[in-house]
C-alpha positions as CSV (number, residue, x, y, z in Angstrom):
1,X,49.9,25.9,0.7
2,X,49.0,23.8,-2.2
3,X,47.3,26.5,-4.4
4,X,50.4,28.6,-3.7
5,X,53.0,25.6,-4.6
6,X,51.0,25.6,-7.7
7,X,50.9,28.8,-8.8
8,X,54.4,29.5,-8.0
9,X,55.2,26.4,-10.6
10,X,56.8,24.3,-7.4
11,X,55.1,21.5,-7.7
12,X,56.1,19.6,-10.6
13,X,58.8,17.5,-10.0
14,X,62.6,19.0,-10.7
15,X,64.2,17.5,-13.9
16,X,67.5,17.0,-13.3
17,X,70.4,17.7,-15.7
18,X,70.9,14.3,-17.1
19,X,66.7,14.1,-17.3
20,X,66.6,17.5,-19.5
21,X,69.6,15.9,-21.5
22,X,66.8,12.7,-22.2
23,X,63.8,15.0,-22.9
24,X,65.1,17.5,-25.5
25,X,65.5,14.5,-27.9
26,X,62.4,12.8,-27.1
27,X,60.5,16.0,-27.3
28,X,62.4,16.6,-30.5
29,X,61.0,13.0,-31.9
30,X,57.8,13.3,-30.6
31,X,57.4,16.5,-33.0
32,X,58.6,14.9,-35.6
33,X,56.3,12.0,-35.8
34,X,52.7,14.1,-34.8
35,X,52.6,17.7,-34.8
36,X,55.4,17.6,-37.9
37,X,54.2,14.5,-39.7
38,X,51.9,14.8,-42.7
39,X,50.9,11.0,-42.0
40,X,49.9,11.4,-38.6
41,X,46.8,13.1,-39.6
42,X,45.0,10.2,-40.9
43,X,45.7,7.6,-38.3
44,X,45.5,10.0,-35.2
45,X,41.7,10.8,-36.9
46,X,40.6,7.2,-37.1
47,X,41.9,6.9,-33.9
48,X,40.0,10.1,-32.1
49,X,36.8,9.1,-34.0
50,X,37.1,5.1,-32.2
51,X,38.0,7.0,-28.9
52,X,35.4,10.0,-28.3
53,X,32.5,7.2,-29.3
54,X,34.1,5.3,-26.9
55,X,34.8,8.0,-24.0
56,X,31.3,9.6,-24.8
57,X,30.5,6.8,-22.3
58,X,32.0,9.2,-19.5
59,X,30.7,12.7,-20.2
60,X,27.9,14.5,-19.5
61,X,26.4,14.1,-22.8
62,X,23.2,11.9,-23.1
63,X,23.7,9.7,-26.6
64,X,25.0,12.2,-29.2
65,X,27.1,9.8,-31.1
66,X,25.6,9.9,-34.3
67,X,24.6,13.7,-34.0
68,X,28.7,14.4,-33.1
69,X,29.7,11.9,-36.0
70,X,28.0,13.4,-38.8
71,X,29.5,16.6,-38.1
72,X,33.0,16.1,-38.2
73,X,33.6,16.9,-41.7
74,X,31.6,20.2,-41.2
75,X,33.8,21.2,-38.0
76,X,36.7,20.1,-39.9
77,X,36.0,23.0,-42.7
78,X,35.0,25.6,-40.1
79,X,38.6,24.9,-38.5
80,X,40.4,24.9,-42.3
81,X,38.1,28.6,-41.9
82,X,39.8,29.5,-38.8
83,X,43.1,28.2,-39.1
84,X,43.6,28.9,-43.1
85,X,41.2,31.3,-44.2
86,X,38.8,34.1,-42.4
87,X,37.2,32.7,-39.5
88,X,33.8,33.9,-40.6
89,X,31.5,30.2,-41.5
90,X,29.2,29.5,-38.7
91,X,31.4,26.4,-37.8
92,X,34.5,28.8,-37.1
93,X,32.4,30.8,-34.8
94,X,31.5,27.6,-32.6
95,X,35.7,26.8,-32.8
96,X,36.2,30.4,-31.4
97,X,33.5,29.9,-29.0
98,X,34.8,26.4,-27.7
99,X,38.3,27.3,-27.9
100,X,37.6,30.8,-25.6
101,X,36.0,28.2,-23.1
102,X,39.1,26.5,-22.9
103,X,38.0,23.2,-25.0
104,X,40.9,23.1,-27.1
105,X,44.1,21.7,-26.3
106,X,47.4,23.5,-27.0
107,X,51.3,23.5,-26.1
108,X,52.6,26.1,-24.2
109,X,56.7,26.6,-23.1
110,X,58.2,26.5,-19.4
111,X,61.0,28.6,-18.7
112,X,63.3,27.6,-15.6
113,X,64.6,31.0,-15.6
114,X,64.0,34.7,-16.5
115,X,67.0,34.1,-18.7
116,X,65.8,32.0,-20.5
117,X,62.7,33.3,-21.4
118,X,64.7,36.7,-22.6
119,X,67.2,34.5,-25.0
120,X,63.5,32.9,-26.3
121,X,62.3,36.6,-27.1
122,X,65.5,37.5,-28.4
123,X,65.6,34.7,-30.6
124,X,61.5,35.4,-32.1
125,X,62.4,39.0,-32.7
126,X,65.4,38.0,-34.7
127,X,63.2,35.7,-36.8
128,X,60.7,38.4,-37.4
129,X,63.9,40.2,-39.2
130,X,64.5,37.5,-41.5
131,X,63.5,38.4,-45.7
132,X,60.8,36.8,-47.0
133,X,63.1,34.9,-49.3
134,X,64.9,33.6,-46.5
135,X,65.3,30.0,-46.4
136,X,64.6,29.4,-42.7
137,X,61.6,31.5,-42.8
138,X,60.3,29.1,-46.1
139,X,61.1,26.0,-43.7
140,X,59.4,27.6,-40.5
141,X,56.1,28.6,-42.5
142,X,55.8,25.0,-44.2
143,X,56.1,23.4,-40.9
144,X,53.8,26.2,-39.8
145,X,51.4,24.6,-42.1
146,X,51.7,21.3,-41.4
147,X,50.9,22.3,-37.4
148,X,47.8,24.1,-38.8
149,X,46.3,20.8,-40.6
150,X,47.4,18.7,-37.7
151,X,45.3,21.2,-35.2
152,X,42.3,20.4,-37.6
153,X,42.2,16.9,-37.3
154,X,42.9,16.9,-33.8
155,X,40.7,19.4,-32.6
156,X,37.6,18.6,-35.8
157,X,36.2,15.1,-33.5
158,X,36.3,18.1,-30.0
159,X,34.2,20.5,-32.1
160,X,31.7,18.2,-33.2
161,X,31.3,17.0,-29.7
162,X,31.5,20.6,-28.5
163,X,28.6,21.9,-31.2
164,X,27.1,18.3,-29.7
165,X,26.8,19.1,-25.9
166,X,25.5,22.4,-26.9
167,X,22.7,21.1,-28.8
168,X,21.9,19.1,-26.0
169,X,21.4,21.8,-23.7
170,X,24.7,22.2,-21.7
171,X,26.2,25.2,-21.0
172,X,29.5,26.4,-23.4
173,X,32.0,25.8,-19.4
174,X,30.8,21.8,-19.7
175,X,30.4,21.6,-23.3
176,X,34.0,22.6,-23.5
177,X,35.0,20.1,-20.7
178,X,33.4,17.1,-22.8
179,X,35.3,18.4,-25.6
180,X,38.5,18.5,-24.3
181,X,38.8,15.2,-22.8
182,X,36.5,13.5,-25.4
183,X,40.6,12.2,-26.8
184,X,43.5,13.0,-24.8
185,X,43.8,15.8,-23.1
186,X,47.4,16.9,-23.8
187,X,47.2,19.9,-21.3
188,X,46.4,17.4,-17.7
189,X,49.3,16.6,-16.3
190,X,50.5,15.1,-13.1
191,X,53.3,16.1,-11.0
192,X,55.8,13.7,-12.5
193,X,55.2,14.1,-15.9
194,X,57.1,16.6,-17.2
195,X,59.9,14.0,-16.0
196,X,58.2,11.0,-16.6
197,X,58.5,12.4,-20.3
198,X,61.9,12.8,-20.9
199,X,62.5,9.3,-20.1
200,X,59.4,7.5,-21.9
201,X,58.1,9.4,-25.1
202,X,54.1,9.8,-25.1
203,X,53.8,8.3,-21.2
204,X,51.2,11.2,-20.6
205,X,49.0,10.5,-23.5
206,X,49.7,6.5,-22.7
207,X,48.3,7.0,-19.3
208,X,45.7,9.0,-20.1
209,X,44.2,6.8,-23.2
210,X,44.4,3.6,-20.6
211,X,42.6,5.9,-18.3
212,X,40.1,7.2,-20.4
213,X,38.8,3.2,-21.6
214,X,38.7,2.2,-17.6
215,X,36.8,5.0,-17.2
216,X,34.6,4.7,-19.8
217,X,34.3,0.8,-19.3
């Protein structure tokens, strides 16, 4: 009865009106200051490198600090490769490799209702219509770009720990696990999250990071 709550999506708990009310703002500000924010990049990276030495603790890794250090700048080209260019550099192969195993961490949309889901379609089709000298498409593919960097530096310290665990002998299914929860793990959530969200901004990641360093500890 579980699996089946799950998989039908009736789990988490329901949001009510006033709650979705909350979260589109605080989802809209969330964006703004990470995924959309130029300066994010450096601080989040300082931060990721502190926490996966620190988390490495928890994994099934054996040492690997330094070996997972000193490739960060190399899995942060092979991503550039992937992201920006033709995915062909040996790095970009491992990012395909690891992200095909699942150890990347991405954002995916809920729909409450069939509805919905159609106005979203109708709304992507109408955007692929738009001229190139459009000024909304100009403004969607700069903040296009600004995603693509800030998926570098968030997923460069996962590769290096991915390309890591695979030196070490671990098969691509855990060296993808140890790469996805080396930082936070923005695609575990609990029941009450989703509405946990809407009221405090980042309470999943907060959770998780406190987590992560009693874990570790």
């Amino acid at each position: 009865m579980e699996v089946a709550r799950g998989i039908k999506n009736m789990d988490p708990a329901q949001r009510g009106l006033f709650s979705q009310m909350l979260g589109w703002p605080a989802r809209f500000m969330s964006q703004l200051l990470t995924r959309w924010n130029p300066e994010f990049w450096e601080t989040n990276f300082i931060r990721d490198i502190g926490g996966a030495q620190f988390n490495l603790a928890g994994t099934d890794m054996k040492g690997g600090r330094w070996e997972m250090t000193r490739n960060i700048g190399r899995a942060m080209r092979g991503l550039h490769d992937l992201y920006r260019g033709e995915g062909k550099s040996e790095w970009a192969r491992y990012a395909k490799e690891m992200d095909a195993a699942g150890g990347t961490t991405g954002y995916m949309e809920m729909y409450e209702t069939s509805d919905k889901r159609m106005n979203n379609l109708k709304s992507e089709v109408a955007k692929l219509q738009q001229g190139k000298a459009d000024p909304r498409r100009l403004a969607r593919a700069t903040l296009e770009m600004v995603d693509d960097y800030n998926s570098i530096v968030e997923n460069s310290v996962r590769l290096a720990a991915f390309q890591a665990a695979r030196k070490q002998g671990l098969s691509t299914e855990k060296a993808a696990r140890v790469a996805k929860n080396i930082t936070v793990n923005f695609n575990r959530k609990g029941n009450l999250s989703p509405l946990l969200n809407d009221w405090f901004m980042f309470f999943n990641a907060s959770v998780q990071g406190t987590s992560s360093i009693v874990k570790a500890a």
